[in-house]
N, C-alpha and C positions, 0 to 999 in steps of 0.2 A: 504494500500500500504506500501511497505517495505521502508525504505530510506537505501540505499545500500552504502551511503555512509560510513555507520559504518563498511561495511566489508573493507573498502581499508587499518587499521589498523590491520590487525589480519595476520598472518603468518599462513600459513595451507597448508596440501598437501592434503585433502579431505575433502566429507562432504555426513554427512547420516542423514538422518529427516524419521519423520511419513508424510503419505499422507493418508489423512483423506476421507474415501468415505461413507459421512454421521456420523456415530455412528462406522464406523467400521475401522482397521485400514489396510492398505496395506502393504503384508509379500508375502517374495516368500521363498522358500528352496532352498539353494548353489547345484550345482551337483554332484557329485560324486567326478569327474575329478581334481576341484577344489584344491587348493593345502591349502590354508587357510579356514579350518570350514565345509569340504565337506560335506552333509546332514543337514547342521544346518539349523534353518529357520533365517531371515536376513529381515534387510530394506533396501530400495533403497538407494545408495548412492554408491560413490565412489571418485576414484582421480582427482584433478583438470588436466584442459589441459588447458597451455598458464597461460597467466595471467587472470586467471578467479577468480570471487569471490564467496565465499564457497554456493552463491545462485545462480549464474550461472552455478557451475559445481552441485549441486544437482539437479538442473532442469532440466541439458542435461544427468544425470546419466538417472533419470525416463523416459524420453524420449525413451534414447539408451535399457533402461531393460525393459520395459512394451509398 
């Protein structure tokens, strides 16, 4: 278990991580349209909402994109 309290000191406006499915790791490709890295391949992750901490807003990124 995480102790989250270490994130209530850090300033951050996102957060991106690996998501680990066994041995392998989870990647998706940006779309086209995209204005930052169109076609690149990427990890889940993106910008906090609210006052979230940077393992709240990675968990609801994965959530919202997969």
């Amino acid at each position: 278990m995480i102790d989250q309290d270490i994130f209530k000191k850090i300033d951050f406006h996102g957060a991106k991580g690996f998501v680990f499915i066994g041995e392998k790791i989870l990647v998706y490709r940006r779309d086209e349209n995209t204005k930052s890295s169109p076609l690149m391949i990427d990890l889940p992750g993106g910008g906090k909402e609210g006052d979230e901490n940077p393992f709240e807003t990675f968990t609801r990124e994965v959530k919202e994109e997969f």
